[in-house]
C-alpha positions as CSV (number, residue, x, y, z in Angstrom):
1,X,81.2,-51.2,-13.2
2,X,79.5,-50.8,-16.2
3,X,75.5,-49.9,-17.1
4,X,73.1,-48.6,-19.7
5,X,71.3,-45.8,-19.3
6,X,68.9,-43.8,-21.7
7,X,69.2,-41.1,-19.9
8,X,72.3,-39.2,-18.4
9,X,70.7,-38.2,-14.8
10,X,70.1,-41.9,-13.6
11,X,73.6,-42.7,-14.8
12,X,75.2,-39.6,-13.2
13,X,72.7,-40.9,-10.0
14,X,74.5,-44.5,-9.7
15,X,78.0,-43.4,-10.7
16,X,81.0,-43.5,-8.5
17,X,83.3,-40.9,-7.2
18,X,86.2,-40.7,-9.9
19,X,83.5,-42.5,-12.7
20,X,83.5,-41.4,-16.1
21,X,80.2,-41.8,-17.8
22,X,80.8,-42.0,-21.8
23,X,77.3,-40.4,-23.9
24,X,76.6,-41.4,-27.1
25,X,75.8,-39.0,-29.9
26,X,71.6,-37.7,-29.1
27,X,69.4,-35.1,-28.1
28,X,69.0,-35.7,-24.0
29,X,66.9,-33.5,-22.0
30,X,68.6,-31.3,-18.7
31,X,68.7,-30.7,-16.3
32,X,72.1,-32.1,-15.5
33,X,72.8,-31.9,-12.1
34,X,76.3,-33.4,-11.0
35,X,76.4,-35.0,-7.9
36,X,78.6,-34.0,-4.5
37,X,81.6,-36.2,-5.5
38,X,83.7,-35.6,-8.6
39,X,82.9,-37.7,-12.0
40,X,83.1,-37.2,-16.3
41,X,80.9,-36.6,-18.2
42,X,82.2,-36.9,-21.6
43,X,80.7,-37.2,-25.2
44,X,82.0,-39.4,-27.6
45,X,81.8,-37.9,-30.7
46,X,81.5,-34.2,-29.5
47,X,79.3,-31.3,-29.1
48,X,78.4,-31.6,-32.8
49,X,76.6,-34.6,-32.4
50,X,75.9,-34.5,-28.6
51,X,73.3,-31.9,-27.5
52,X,71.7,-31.2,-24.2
53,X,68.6,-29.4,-23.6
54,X,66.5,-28.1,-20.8
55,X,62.8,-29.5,-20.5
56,X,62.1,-26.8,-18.1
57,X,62.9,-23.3,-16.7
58,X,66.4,-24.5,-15.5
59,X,70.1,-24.1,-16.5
60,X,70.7,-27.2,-18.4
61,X,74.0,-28.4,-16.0
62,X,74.1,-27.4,-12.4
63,X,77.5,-27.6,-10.6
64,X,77.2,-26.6,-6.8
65,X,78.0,-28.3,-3.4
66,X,82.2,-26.9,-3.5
67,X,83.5,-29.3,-6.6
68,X,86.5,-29.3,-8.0
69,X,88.3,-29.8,-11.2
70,X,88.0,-33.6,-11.2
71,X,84.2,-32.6,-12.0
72,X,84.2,-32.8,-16.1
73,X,81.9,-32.2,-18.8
74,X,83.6,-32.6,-22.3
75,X,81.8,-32.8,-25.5
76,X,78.7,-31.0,-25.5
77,X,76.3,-28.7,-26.9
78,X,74.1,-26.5,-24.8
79,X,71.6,-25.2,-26.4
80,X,67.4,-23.9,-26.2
81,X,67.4,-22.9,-22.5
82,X,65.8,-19.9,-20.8
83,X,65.7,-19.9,-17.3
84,X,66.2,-17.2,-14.3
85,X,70.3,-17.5,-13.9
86,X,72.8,-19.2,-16.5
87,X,70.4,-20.5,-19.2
88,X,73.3,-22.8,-20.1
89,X,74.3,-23.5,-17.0
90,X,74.9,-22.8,-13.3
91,X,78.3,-22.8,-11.3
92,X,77.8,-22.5,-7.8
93,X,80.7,-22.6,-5.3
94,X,82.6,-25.3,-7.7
95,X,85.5,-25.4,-10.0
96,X,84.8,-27.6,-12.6
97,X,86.6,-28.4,-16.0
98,X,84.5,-27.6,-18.9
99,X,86.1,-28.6,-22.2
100,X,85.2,-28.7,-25.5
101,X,81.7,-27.3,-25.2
102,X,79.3,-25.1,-27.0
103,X,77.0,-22.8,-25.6
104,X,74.1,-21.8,-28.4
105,X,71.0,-19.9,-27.9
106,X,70.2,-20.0,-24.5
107,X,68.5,-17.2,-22.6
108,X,68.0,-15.9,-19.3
109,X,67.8,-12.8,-16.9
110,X,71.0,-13.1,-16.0
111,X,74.7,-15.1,-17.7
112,X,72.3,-16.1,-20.8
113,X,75.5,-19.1,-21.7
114,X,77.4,-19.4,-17.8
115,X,76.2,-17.8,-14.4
116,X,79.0,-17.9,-12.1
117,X,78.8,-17.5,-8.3
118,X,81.6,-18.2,-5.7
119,X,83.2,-20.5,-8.3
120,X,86.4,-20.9,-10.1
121,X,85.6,-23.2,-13.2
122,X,88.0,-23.7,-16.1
123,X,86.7,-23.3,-20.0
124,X,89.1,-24.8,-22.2
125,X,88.0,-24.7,-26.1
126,X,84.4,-24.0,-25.2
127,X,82.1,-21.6,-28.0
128,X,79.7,-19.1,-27.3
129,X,77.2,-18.3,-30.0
130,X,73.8,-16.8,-29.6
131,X,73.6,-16.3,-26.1
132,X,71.3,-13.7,-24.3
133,X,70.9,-12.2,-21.3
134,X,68.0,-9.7,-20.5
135,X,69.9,-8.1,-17.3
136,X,72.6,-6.8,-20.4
137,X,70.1,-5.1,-21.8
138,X,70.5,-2.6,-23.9
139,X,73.1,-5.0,-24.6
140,X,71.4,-8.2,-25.4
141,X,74.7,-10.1,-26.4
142,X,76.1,-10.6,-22.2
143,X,76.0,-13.8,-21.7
144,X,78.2,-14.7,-18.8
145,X,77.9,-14.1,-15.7
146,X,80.8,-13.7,-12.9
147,X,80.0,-13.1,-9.3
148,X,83.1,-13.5,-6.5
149,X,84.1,-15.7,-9.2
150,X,87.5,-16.4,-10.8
151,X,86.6,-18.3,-14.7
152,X,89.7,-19.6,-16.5
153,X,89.1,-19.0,-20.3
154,X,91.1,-20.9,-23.0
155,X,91.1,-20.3,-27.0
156,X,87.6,-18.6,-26.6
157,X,86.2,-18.8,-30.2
158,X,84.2,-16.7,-32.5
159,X,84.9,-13.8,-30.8
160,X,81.6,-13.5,-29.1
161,X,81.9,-13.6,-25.9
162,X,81.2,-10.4,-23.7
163,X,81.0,-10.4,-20.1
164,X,79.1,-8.7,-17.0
165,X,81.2,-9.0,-14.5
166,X,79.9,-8.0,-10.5
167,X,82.0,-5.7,-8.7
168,X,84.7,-7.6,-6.6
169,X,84.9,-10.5,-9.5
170,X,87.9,-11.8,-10.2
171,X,88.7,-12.9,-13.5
172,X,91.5,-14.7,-15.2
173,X,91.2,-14.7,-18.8
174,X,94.4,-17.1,-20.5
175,X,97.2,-15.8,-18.3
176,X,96.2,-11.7,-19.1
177,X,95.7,-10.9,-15.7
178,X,93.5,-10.9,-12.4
179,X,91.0,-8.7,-11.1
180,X,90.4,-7.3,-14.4
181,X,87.9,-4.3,-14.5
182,X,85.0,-4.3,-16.5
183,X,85.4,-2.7,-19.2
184,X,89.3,-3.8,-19.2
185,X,87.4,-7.4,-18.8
186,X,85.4,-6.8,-21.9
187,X,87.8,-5.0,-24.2
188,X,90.2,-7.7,-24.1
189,X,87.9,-10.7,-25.0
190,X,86.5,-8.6,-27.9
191,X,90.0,-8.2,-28.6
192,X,90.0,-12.5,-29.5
């Protein structure tokens, strides 16, 4: 079926397994919190012209509850948050299929853009610009976040994206390898 909505949690609320929910260009207030069966969540004119934003101490998008990559969010900008974990957002035993997304001046104690934890999701022409994590510090510019996690990367832009990666991560960055140390981790996406 079909609805209106002015905001995107009641319309993620009502939608369907398998739905895709199309946003139109805005500012909408997180958090986004994707429910237990997979949907899209897709903008449709991109993350230039569609931005989320938290109203509140929380990652703006929550993924959680063992989802897959039929969970999408495509389109987006993330941006203004400061929370606890993942300013941006929060993957939590799921593997969903972020595209197109751009992560900009969120903050938090720890994965200032992504906090990962027992999740594998996939990136996929997603920027990073901005982002802070206070954990990093001295190095304020960590912004993701990878516990027991494996995060598929692709055509990461700007070059800006550093990593803090737990011990016993796993990592795959564009095909360059698994388990990745990490310093290995962080040398080669400041290589891009």
């Amino acid at each position: 079926g079909t609805g209106l909505f002015d905001e995107i949690q009641p319309a993620i609320d009502f939608a369907a397994p398998g739905a895709t929910i199309l946003v139109q260009p805005g500012l909408y207030d997180g958090p986004i919190v994707f429910p237990d069966h997979p949907i899209s969540l897709i903008s449709s004119s991109g993350p230039e012209e569609t931005i989320l934003m938290s109203a509140d101490a929380d990652a703006i998008v929550l993924f959680a509850d063992g989802l897959d990559e039929n969970s999408v969010l495509e389109g987006f900008t993330l941006t203004g948050a400061s929370g606890l974990f993942g300013g941006a957002m929060v993957v939590s035993e799921s593997s969903p299929s972020i595209r197109n997304c751009i992560f900009l001046a969120n903050h938090a104690i720890e994965g200032g853009g992504l906090f990962v934890l027992n999740g594998a999701p996939d990136l996929e022409d997603c920027h990073f610009l901005g982002n802070m994590a206070l954990e990093a510090l001295p190095k304020p510019e960590h912004l993701l976040t990878i516990a027991e996690a494996e995060v598929k990367v692709q055509e990461i832009k700007n070059g800006n994206l550093y990593s803090f990666v737990s011990l016993a991560s796993k990592a795959t960055i564009d095909g360059l390898g698994e388990n990745l140390s990490r310093v290995k981790l962080m040398a080669l996406i400041n290589e891009v």
